[in-house]
N, C-alpha and C positions, 0 to 999 in steps of 0.2 A: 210655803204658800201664804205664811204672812205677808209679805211683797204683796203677792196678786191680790188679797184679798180685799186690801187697802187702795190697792190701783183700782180693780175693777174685779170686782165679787164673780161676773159672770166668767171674766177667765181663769179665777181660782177652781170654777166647778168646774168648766173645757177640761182643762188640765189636771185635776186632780179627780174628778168624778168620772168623766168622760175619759179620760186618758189622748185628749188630743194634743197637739206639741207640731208644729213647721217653725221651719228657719226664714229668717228676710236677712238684708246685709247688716239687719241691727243683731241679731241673734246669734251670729257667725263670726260680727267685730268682739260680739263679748265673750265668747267661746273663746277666742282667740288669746283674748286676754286673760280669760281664765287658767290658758293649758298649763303653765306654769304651776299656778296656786293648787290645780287640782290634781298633783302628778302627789299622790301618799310620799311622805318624809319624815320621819322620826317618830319617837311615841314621847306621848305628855307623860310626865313625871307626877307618881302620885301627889295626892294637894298635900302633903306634911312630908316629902321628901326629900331630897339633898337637890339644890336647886340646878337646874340644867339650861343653860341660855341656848341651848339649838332651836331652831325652826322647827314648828309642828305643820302641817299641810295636809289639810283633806280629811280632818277628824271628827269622825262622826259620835254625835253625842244625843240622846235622847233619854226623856223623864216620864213614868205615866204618871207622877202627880203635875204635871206640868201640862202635860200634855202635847208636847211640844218635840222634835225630833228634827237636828239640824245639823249639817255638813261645815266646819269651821276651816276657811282658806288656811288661816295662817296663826298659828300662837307664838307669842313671844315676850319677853322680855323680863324681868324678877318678880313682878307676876304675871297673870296670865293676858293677855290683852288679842282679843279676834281683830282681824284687818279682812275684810271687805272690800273684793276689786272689783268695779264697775265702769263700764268703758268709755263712758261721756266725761263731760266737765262737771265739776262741784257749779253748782246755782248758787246764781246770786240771791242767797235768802241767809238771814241771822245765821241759820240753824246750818247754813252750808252743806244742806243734802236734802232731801223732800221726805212728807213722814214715813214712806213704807222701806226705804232704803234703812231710816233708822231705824225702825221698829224692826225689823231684819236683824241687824246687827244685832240688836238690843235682847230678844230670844238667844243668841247666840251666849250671850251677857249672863242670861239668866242661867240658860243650861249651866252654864260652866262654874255658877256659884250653886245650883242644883248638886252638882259632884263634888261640892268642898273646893273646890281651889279660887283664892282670892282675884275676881277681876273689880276693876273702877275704872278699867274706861274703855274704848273699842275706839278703830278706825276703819275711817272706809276710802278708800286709794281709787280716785281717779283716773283713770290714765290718759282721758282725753288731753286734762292741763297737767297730769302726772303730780297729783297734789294729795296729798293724805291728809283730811279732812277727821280732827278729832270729834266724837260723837259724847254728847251729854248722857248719861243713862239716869234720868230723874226719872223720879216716883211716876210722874204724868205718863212719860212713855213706855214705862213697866206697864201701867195700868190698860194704856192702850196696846199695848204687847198681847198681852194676856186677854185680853178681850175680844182682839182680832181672831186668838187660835177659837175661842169659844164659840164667836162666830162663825168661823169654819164648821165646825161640830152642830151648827143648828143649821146649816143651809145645808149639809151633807145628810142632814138627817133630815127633813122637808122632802128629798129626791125631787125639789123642782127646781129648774135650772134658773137662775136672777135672771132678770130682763135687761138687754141693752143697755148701755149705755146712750145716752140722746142726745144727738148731733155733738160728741165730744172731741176735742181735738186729741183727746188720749191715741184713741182709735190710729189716725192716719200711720202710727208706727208699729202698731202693735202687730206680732207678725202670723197671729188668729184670724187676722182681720176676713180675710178669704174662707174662714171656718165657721167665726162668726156670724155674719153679714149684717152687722146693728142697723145701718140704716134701713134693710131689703125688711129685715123682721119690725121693724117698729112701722115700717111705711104698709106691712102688709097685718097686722094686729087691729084683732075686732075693735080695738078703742079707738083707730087711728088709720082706721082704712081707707083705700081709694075713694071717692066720693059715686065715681062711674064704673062701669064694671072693665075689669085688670085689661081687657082687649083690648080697649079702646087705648092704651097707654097713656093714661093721665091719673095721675096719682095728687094726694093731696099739699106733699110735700117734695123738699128737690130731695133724690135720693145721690150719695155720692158715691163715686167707680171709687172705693179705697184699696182695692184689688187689684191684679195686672191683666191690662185689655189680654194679654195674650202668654201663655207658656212661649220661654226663648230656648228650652229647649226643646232638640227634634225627636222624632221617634225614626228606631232602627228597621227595616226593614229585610230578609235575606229569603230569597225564593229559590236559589240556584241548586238544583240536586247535588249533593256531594258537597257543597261549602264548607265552610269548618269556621268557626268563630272561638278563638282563643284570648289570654289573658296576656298585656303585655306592660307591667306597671300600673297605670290610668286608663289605660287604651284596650278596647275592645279590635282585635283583629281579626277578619273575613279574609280566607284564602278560598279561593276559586280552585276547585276540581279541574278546570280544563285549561288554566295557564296560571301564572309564578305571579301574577301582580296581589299585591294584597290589601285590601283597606279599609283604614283607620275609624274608629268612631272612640270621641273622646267620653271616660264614661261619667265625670260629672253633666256633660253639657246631650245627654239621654237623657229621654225621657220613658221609652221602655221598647222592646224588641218583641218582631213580629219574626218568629219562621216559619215558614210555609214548605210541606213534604219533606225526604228526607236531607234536614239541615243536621251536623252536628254540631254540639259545644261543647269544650272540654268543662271540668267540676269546677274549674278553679274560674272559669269565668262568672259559673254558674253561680257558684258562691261568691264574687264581688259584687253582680245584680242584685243577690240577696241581702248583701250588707249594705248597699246604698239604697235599699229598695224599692230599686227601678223593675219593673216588671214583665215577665217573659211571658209572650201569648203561643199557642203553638195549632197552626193549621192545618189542614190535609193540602196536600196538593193543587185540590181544586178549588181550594179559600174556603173549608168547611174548619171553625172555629171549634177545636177541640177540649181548648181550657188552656191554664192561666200556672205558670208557676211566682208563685207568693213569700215575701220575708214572713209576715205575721198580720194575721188577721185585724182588723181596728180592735182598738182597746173597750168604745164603746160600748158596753154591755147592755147598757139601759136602751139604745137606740135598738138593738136587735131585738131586746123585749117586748118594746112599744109595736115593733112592724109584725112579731108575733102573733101580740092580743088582737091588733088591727086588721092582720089577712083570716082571722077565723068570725068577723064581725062584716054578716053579708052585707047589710047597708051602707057601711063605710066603703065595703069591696066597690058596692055600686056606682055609690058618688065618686068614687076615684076614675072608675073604669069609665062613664059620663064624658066626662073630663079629656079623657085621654082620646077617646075614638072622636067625639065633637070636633075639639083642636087638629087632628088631623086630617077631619074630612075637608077642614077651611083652607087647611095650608095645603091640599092636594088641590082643592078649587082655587088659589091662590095664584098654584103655581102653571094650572092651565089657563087661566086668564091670563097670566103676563107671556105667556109662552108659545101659548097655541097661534098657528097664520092666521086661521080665522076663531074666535072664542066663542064654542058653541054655548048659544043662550039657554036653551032648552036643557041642555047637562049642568050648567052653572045654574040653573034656578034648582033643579032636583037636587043637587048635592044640598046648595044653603037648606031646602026643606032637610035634607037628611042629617045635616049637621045639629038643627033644632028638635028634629026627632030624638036622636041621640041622648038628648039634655035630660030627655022625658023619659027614658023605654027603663019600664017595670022592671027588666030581670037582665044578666049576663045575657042569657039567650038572645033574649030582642036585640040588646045591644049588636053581639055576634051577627045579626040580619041586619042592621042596619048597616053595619061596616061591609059585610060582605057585599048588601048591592051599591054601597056607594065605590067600592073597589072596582066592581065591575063597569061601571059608570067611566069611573078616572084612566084607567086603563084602556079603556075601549074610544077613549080621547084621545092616546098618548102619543099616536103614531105623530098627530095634529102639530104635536109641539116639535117632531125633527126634523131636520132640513138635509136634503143634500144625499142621504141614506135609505134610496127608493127599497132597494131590497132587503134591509134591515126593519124597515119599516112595513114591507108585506108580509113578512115573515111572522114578527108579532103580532099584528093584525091578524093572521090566520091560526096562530096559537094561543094568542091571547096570554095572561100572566100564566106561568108556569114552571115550577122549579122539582131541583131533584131527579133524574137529572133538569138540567134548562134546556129546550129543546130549538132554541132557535139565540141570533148574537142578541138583543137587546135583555133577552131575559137573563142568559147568563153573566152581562154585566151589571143587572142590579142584582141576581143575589149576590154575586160578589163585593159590592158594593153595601148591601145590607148588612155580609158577613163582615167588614168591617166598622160598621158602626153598630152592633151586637157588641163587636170587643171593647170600643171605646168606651161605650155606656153601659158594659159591667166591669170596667175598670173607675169609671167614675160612682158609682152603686156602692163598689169594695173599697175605694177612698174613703168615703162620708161615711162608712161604716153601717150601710145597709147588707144585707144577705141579698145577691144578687139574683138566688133561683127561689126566692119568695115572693111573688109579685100577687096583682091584686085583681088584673083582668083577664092576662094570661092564667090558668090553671098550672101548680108545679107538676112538674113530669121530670123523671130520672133525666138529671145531664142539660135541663134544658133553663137558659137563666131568663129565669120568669120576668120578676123586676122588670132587667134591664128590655124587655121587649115592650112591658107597657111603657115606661120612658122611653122609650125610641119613636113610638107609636107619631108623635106631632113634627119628628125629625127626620121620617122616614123621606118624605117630598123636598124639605128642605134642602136637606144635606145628602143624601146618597139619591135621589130621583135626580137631584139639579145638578149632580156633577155626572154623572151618565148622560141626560142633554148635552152639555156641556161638550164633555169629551168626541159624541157624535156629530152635532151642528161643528164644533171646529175642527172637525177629519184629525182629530189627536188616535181618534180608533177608526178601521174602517171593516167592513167583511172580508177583507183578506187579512183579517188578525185574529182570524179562529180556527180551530181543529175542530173538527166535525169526527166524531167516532158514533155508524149506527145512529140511533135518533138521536146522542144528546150533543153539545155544544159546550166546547170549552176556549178559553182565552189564552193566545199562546205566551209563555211566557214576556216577551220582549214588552207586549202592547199591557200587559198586568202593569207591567212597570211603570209605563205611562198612567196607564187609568190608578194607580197609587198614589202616583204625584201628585195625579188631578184633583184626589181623594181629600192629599191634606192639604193642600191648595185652599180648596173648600172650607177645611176645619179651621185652619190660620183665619179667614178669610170674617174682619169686624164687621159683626153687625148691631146696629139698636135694640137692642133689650123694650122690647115694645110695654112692659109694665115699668119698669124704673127708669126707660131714656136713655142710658149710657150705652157707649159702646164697649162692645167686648168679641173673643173671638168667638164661636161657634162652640170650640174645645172647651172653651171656659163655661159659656151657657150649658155644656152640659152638667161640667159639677156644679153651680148654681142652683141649678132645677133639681137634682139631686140632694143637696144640702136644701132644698126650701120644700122637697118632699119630707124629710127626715125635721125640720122643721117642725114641720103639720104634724108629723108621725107623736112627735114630744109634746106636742099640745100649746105650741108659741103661738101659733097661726091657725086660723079654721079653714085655709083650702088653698088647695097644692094650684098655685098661681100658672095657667096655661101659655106655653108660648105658641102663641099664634101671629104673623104676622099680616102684614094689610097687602 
């Protein structure tokens, strides 16, 4: 961590306090070039022993008077000398390497005259220009060696995470960046805050997308009774119960698998999902979200602690829950104004009073009443917004919202549609290393992920209400795509499949980040919102930034 510490203090804690770590193609070139150096080879010779010129590889050395505890690539030569592979070019500077690369080496340096054996000089191997770059070990960068680990040891000991880096060009390669979010936290910090409130999307600084607008990989989907999903090399393969075609999903370019009823997999698949930890969600039949199989929890410790002390501290509860029910009353009013044939004024002036209501009410309860009749409100509009689906539309109209079973087709395609973005956004909750069934508005109950339902809360119109319009205005679904069993109402498999599509269609689908500007996909705004709740959770930011759109 002397490396990081020197680059950027904050990713020394990410990483070594937080236990966070992703790959970018910079973090995979160096892997790369590492696999050689790091494959263990030979054992060092003690410091007064009969001298041995073989390669040493991957030898770990650590001092507590040192402090200090480090993995040495390579040893060699009549004495001892560390070589150091890094996958760029040597820089053009005097010193032909920049100082945390050498102060790297240079602990290596030390360790190894910590154990007696003679080193005076280390290198560190380029492989961009394939150049081995010999390293000075002067007093100066001992000093600064050693100062760095110290440092380490007071900001581990503080438990407060260092602040951003500001507007750095370090940042654009760093592959945290997405973990991080230095410009989102500094643009949204009580010292350096929006001028206007976060709605209105004008911030006082450019904030920049260092992130990727969108995941390019897809997620797996399998509904078919009897399927079977097996392991075949890289490849995840799906055979069909009812014919011999079989098909492929490759499993780097997954990004996690949904089965719905009874799907099987064999262990061996089940354990490569595990190891690349891509994650399996497992449904009922009818799209009821039953839970999640997991490699390993976040390492994050301190971030579950903070959402701990937080959910048992009612006034925070409240300001969060505020928050949450407000922002969704706007993007449900939002979404009937751009939507509805005619946009009734009299429900669009009630909800705005009910969204500022919201801002105000005393207690959960209140809250709970105001959402409930703004629900009733936006629903009781909804037939307004579809086209073309007379009898889908009298139906809800006469049923009004109602799940469990869903007793009529509109309603069983938005809880199904809800039960997919429950999954998404406790799988972005379980990323950032929040507890998903800890939340703040919702009450926890056995099995039920709290969290991820107040997060959902301002996406619920967005994203799963607008893609059920969607799917009905363009006959992608029609009333002859249901099974009717007794009162309730279900989706028959073929037309699931469509409204899936339609689903991540939707998620892919970039929009403007209405507090920072940029664009990104839907998928991404939700770990965003998630990592800038966990944010607030740590104490960087005083309030969990609303996405509300105009």
């Amino acid at each position: 961590m002397i490396n990081e510490v020197l680059y950027c203090p904050r990713l020394m804690y990410l990483e070594w306090v937080q236990g966070e770590f992703e790959h970018n193609e910079f973090t995979l070139d160096g892997e790369s070039v590492h696999r050689r150096a790091d494959q263990p080879k030979g054992e060092l010779p003690a410091p007064d022993g009969e001298y041995d010129p073989s390669v040493v590889r991957s030898l770990w050395l650590s001092s507590e008077r040192l402090g200090i505890t480090a993995k040495i690539d390579v040893g060699d030569d009549r004495t001892v000398t560390p070589i150091e592979y890094k996958r760029g070019k040597s820089p053009d500077l005097p010193e032909r390497a920049y100082l945390p690369e050498r102060a790297q080496v240079c602990a290596q340096v030390l360790l190894l005259r910590e154990h007696g054996y003679r080193c005076d000089e280390a290198f560190i191997y380029f492989a961009g220009d394939r150049r081995r770059v010999p390293i000075d070990i002067t007093e100066e960068l001992e000093r600064t060696t050693l100062d760095a680990a110290e440092r380490i040891r007071a900001i581990v000991r503080t438990g407060i995470i260092p602040p951003p880096l500001d507007d750095s060009p370090k940042c654009g390669g760093c592959s945290l960046i997405g973990i991080c979010l230095p410009d989102e936290v500094n643009c949204l910090r009580e010292d350096d805050a929006p001028s206007q409130d976060t709605r209105a999307g004008e911030t006082t600084r450019a904030v920049r997308r260092l992130h990727p607008a969108r995941d390019e990989k897809l997620p797996l989907y399998v509904q078919e009774p009897g399927a079977r999903i097996s392991l075949s090399g890289d490849n995840l393969l799906i055979k069909s119960r009812t014919s011999t075609e079989t098909t492929t999903a490759k499993l780097p370019l997954t990004s996690e698998v949904s089965l719905f009823g009874p799907v099987q997999i064999t262990t061996q698949a089940m354990t490569a999902l595990l190891r690349e930890g891509i994650p399996v969600q497992f449904f009922s039949s009818g799209g009821w979200f039953n839970g999640r199989l997991v490699s390993h929890d976040s390492n994050n410790v301190e971030l579950r602690i903070a959402q701990h002390q937080a959910a048992i501290d009612g006034r925070f509860c409240l300001a969060l829950a505020r928050g949450f029910v407000s922002s969704k009353i706007r993007n449900c009013r939002t979404l009937l104004r751009r939507n509805h044939h005619d946009p009734p004024e009299l429900a669009l002036k009630e909800m705005k009073r009910l969204a500022e209501s919201a801002e105000a009410c005393a207690s959960i309860e209140s809250l709970l009443g105001v959402e409930g009749t703004a629900a009733r409100i936006y629903f009781g509009e909804f037939c307004g917004m579809l086209k073309g689906a007379d009898e889908m539309a009298r139906e809800f109209d006469e049923n009004g919202r109602n799940r469990r079973p869903p007793r009529d087709p509109v309603n069983a395609l938005l809880s199904f549609t809800y039960a997919l973005l429950s999954k998404d956004v406790t799988l972005a909750c379980a990323k950032v290393g929040l507890d998903p069934l800890l939340g703040f508005y919702h009450q926890p109950r056995f099995g039920r992920p709290a969290l991820a339902l107040d997060l959902m809360e301002e996406f619920r119109p967005l994203i799963a209400d607008s893609t059920v319009i969607g799917v009905i205005n363009n006959g992608v679904i029609t009333d002859a795509d249901f099974v009717r069993r007794g009162v309730s109402v279900a989706i028959d498999p073929a037309a699931r499949k469509r409204l899936i599509y339609a689903y991540e269609r939707r998620m892919d689908q970039l929009i403007t980040h209405p507090v920072f500007g940029y664009r990104i996909s839907y998928r991404r705004v939700l770990e965003v919102q998630a990592r800038l709740l966990a944010r607030m959770l740590m104490g960087e930011i005083d309030r969990y930034p609303e996405f509300v759109t105009r």
